[in-house]
TIVO-2410 file (N, C-alpha, C; in nm, 3 decimals):
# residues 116
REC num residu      c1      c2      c3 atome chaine
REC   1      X  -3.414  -3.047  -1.850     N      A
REC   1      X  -3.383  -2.959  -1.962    CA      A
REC   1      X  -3.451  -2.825  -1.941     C      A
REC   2      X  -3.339  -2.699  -1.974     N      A
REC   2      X  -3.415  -2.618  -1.951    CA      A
REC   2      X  -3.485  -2.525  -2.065     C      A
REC   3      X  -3.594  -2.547  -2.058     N      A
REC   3      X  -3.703  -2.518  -2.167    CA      A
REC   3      X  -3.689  -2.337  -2.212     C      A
REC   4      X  -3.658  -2.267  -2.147     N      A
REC   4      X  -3.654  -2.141  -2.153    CA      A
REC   4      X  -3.504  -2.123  -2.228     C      A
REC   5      X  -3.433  -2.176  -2.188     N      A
REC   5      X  -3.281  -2.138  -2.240    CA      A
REC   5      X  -3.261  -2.242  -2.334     C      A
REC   6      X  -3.281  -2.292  -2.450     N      A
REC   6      X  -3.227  -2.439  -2.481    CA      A
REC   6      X  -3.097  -2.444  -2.536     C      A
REC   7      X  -3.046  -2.571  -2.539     N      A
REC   7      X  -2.873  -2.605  -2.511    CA      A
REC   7      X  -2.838  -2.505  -2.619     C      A
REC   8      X  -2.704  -2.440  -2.617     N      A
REC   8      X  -2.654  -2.437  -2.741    CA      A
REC   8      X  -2.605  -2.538  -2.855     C      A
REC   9      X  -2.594  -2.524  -2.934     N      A
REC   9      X  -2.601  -2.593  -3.064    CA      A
REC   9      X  -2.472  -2.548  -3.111     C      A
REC  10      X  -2.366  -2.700  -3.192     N      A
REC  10      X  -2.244  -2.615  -3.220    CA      A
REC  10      X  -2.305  -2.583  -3.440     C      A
REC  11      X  -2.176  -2.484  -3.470     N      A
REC  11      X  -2.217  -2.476  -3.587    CA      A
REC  11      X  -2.269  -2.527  -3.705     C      A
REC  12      X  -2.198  -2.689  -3.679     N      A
REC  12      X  -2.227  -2.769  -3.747    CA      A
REC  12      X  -2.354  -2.836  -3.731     C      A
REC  13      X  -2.390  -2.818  -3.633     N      A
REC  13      X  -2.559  -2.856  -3.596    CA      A
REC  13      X  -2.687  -2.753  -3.667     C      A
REC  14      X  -2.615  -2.647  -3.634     N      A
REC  14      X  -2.701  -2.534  -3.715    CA      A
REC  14      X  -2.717  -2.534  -3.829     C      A
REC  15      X  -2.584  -2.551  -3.879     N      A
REC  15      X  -2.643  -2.567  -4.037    CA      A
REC  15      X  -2.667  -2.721  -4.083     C      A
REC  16      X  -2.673  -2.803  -3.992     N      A
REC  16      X  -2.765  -2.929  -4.007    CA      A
REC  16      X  -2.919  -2.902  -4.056     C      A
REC  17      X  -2.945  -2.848  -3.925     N      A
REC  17      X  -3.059  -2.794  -3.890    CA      A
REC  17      X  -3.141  -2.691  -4.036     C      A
REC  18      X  -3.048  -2.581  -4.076     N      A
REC  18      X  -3.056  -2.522  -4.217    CA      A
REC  18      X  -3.040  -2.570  -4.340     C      A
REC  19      X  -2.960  -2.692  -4.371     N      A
REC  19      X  -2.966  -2.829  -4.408    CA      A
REC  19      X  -3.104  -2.860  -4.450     C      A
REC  20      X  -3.203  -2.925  -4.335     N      A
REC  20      X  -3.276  -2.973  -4.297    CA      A
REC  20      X  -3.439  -2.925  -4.348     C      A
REC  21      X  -3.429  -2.776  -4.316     N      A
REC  21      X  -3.510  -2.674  -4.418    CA      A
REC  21      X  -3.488  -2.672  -4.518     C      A
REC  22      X  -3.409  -2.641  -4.539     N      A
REC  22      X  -3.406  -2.651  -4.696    CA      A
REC  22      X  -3.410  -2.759  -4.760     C      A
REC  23      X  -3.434  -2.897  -4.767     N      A
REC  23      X  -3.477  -3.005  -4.838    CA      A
REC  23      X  -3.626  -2.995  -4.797     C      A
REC  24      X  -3.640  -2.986  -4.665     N      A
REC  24      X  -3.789  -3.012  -4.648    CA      A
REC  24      X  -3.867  -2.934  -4.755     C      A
REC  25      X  -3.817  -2.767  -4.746     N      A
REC  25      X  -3.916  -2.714  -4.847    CA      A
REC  25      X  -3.897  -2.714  -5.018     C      A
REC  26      X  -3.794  -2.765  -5.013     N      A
REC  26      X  -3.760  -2.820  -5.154    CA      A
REC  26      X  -3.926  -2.937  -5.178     C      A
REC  27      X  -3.906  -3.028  -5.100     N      A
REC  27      X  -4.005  -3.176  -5.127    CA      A
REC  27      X  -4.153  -3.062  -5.136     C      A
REC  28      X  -4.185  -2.960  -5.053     N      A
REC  28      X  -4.273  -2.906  -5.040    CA      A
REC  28      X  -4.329  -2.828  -5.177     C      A
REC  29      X  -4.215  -2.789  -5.205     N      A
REC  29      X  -4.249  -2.699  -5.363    CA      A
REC  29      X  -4.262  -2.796  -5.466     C      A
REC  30      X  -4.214  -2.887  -5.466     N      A
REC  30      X  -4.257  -3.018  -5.560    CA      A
REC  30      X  -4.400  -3.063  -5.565     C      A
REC  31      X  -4.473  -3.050  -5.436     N      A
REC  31      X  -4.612  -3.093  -5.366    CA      A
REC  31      X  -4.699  -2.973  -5.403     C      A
REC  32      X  -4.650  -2.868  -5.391     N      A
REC  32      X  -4.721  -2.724  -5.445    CA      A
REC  32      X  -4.794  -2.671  -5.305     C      A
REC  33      X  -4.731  -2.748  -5.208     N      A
REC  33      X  -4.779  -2.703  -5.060    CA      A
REC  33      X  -4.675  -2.546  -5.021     C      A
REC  34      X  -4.791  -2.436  -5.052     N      A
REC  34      X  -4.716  -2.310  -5.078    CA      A
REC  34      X  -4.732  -2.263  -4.916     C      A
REC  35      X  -4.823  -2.322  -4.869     N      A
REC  35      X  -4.835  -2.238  -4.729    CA      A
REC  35      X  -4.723  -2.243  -4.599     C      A
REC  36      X  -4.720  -2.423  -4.639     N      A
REC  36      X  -4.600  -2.489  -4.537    CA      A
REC  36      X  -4.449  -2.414  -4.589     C      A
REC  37      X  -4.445  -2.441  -4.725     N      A
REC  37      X  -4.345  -2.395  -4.723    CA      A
REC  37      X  -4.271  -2.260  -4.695     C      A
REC  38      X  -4.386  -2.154  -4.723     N      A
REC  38      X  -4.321  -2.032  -4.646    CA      A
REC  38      X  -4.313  -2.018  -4.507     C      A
REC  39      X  -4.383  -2.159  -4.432     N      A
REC  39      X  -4.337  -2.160  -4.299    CA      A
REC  39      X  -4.234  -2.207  -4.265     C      A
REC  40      X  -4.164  -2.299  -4.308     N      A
REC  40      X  -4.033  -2.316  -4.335    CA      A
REC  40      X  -3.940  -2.248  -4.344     C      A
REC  41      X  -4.000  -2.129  -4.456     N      A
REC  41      X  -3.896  -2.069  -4.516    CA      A
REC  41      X  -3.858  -1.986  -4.384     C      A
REC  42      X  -3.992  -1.923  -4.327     N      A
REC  42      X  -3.985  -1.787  -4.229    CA      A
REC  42      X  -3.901  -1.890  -4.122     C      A
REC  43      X  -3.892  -2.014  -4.098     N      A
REC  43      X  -3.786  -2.095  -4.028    CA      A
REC  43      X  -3.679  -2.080  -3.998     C      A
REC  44      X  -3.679  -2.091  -4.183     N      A
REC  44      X  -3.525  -2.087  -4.179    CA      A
REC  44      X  -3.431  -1.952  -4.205     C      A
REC  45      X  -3.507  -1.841  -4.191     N      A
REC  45      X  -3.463  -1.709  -4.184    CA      A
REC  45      X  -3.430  -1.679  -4.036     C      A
REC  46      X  -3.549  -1.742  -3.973     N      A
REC  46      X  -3.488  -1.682  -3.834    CA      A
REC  46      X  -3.426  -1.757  -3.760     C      A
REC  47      X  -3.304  -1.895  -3.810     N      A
REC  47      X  -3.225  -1.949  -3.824    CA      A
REC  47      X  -3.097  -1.893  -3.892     C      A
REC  48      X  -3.097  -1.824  -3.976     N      A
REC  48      X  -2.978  -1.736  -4.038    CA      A
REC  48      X  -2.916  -1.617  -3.917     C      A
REC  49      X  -2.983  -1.519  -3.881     N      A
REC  49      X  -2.875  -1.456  -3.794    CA      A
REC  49      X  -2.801  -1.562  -3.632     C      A
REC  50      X  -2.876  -1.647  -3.613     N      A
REC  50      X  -2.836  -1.738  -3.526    CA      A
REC  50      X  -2.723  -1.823  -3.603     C      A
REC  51      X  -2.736  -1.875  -3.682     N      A
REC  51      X  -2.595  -1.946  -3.732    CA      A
REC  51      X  -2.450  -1.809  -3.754     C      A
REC  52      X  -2.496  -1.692  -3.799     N      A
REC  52      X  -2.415  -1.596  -3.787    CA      A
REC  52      X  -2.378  -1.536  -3.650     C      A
REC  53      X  -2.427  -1.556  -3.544     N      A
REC  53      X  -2.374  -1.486  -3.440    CA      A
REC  53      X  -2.266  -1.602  -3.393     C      A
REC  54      X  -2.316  -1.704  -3.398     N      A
REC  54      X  -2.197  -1.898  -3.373    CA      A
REC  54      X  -2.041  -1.849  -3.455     C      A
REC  55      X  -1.944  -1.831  -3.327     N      A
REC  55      X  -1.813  -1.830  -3.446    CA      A
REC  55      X  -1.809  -2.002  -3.510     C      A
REC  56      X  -1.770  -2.004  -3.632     N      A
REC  56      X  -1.758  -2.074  -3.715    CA      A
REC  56      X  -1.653  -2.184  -3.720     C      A
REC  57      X  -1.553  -2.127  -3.632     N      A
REC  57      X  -1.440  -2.290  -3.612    CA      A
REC  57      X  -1.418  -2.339  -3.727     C      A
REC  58      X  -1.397  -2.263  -3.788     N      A
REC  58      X  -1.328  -2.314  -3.941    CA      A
REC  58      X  -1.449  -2.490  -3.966     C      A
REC  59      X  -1.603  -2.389  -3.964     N      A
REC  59      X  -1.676  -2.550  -4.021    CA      A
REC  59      X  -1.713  -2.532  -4.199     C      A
REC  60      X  -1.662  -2.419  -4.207     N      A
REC  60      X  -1.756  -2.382  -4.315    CA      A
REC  60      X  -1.635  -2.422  -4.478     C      A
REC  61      X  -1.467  -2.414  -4.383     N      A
REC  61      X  -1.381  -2.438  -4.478    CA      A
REC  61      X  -1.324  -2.589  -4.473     C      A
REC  62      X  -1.407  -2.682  -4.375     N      A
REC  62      X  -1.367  -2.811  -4.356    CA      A
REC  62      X  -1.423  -2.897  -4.438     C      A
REC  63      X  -1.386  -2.987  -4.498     N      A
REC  63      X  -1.465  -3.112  -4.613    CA      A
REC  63      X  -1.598  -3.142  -4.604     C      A
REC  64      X  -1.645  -3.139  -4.437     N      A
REC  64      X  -1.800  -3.184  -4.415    CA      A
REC  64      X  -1.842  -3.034  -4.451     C      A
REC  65      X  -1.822  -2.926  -4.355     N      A
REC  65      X  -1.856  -2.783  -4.407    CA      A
REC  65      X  -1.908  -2.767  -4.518     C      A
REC  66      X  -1.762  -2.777  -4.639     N      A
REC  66      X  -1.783  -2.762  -4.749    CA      A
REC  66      X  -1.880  -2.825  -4.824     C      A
REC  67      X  -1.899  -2.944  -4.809     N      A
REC  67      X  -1.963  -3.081  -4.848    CA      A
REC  67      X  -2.105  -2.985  -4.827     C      A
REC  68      X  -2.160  -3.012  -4.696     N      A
REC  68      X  -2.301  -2.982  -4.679    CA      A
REC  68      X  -2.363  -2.816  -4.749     C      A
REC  69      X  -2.263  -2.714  -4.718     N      A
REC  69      X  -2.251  -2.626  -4.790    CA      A
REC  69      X  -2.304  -2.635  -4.943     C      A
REC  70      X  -2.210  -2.714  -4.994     N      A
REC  70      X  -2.271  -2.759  -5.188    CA      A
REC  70      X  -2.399  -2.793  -5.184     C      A
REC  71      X  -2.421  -2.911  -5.080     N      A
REC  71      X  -2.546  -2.954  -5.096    CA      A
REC  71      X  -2.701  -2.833  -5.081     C      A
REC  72      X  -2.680  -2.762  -4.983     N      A
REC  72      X  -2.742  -2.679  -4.915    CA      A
REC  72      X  -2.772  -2.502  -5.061     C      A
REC  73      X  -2.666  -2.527  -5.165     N      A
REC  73      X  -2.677  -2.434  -5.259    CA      A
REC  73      X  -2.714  -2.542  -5.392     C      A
REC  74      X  -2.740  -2.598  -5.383     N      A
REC  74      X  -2.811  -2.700  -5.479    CA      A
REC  74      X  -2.902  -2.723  -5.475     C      A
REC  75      X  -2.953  -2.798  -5.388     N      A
REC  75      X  -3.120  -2.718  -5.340    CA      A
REC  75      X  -3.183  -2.593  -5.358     C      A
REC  76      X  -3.110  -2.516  -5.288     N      A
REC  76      X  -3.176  -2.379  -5.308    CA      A
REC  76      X  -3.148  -2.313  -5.445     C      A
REC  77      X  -3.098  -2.388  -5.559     N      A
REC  77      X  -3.105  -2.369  -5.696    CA      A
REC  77      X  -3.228  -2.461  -5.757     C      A
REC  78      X  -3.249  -2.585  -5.709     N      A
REC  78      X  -3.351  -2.688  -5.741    CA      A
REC  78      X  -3.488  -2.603  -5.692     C      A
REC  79      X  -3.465  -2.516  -5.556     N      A
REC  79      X  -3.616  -2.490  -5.540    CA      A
REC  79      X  -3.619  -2.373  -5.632     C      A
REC  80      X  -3.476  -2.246  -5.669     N      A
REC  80      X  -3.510  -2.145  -5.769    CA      A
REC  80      X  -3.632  -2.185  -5.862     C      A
REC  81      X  -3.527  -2.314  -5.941     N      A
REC  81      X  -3.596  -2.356  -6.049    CA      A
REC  81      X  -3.748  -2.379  -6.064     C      A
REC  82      X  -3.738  -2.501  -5.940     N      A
REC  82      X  -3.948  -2.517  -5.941    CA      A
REC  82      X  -4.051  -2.373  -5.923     C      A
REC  83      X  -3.967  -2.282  -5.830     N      A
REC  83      X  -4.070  -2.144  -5.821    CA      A
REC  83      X  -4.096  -2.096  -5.956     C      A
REC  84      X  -3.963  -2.091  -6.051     N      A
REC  84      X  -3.945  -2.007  -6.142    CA      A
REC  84      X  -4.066  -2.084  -6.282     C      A
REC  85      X  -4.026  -2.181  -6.208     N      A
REC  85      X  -4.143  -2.289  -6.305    CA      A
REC  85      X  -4.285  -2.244  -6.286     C      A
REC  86      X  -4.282  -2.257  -6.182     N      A
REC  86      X  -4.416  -2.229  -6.092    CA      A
REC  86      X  -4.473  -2.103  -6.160     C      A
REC  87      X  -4.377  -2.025  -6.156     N      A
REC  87      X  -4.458  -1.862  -6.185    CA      A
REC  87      X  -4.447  -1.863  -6.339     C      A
REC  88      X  -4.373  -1.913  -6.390     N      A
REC  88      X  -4.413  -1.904  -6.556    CA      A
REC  88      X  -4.558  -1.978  -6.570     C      A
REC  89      X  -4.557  -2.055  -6.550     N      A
REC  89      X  -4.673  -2.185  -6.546    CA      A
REC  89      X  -4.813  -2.088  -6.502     C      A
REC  90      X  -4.802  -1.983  -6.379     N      A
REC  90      X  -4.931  -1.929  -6.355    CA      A
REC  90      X  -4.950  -1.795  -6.468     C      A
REC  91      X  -4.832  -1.770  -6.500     N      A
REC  91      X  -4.879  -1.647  -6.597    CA      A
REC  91      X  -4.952  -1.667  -6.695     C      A
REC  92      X  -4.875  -1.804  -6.757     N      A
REC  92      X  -4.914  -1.827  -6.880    CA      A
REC  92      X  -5.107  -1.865  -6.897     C      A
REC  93      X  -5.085  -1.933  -6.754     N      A
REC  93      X  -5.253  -1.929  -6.729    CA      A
REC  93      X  -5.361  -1.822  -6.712     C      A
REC  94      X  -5.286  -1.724  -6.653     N      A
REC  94      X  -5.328  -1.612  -6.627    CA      A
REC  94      X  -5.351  -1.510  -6.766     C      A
REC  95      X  -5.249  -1.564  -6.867     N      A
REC  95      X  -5.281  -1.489  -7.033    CA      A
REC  95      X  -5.377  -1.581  -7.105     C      A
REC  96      X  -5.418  -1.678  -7.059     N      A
REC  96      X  -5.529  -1.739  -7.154    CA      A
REC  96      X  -5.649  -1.724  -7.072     C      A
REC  97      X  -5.688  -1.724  -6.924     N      A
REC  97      X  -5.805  -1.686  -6.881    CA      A
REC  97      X  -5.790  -1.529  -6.931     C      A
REC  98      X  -5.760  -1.494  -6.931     N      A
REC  98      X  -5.786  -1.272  -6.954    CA      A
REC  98      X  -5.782  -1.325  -7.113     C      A
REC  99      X  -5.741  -1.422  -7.169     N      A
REC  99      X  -5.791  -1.428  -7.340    CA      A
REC  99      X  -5.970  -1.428  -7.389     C      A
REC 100      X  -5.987  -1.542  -7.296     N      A
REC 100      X  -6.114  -1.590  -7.277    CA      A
REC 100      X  -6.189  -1.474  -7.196     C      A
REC 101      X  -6.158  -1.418  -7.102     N      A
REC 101      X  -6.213  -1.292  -7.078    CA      A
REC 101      X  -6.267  -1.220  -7.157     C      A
REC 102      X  -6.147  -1.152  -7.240     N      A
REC 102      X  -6.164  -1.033  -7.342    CA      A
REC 102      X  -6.246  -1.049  -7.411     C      A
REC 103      X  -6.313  -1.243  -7.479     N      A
REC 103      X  -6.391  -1.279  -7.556    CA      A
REC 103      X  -6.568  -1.240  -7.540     C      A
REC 104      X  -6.553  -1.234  -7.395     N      A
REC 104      X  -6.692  -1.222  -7.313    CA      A
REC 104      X  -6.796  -1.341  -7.424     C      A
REC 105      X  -6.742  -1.460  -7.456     N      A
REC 105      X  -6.857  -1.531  -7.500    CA      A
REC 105      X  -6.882  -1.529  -7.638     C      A
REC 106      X  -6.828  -1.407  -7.681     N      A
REC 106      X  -6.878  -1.378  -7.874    CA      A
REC 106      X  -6.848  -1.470  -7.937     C      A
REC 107      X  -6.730  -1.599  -7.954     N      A
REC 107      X  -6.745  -1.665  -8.046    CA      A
REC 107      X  -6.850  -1.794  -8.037     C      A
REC 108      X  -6.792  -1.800  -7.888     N      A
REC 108      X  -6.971  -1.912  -7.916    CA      A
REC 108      X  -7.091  -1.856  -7.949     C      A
REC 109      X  -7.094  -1.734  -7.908     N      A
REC 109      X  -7.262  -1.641  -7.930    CA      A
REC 109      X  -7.267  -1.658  -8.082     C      A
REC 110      X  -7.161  -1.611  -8.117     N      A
REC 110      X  -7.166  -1.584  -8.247    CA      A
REC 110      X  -7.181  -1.716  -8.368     C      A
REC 111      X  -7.133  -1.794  -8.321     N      A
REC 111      X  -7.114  -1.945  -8.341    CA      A
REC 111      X  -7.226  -1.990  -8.366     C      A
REC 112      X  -7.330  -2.005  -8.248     N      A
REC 112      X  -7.494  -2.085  -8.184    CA      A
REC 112      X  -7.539  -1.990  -8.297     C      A
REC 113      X  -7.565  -1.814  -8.321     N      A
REC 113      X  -7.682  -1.735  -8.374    CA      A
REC 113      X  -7.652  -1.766  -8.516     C      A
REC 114      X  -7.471  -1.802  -8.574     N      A
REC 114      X  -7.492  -1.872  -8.727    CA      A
REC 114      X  -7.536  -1.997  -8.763     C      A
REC 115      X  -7.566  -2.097  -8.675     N      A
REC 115      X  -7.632  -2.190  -8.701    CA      A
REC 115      X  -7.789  -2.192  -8.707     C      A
REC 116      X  -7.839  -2.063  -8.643     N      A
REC 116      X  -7.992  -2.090  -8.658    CA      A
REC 116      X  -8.068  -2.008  -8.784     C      A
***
């Protein structure tokens, strides 16, 4: 095998392959493993102009095509969702620590010095 050139791949392999990323980092954003998954992601980007330079052989308008296609935009709506989760979830954390911030301590201070 030659390691420098490796085989070509027909289309339908490629977007196996893009397929393949994209569930993985789906399971990944579920796990909250943020690091892997943008390695993935940067994966599967530089997997996109390579499936675009592959003429297509009518895979993309064929039943499996289509098929994996759906699947492959369903996911990448499932992972929308968890990010979108994700980042509401840190804001909202992010407005109650800067709450507790702003407090710098006064109600407990204030709290402890009315009890004595």
């Amino acid at each position: 095998m030659d390691t420098i050139h490796p085989p070509q791949r027909s289309t339908a392999e490629l977007w196996q392959d893009y397929y393949f990323l994209t569930n993985e980092m789906e399971k990944l954003i579920l796990k909250q493993n943020v690091d892997l998954f943008l390695e993935l992601m940067e994966q599967r980007q530089r997997l996109q102009p390579i499936i675009e330079k592959e003429p297509d052989n009518g895979f993309r308008v064929s039943p499996e095509g289509r098929a994996l296609l759906k699947k492959i935009q369903n996911t990448e709506q499932a992972i929308n969702m968890k990010l979108q989760f994700m980042r509401n979830k840190a804001g909202q954390q992010q407005k109650v620590s800067a709450a507790y911030d702003g407090l710098n301590g006064s109600i407990v201070g204030n709290f402890i010095n009315s009890i004595r």
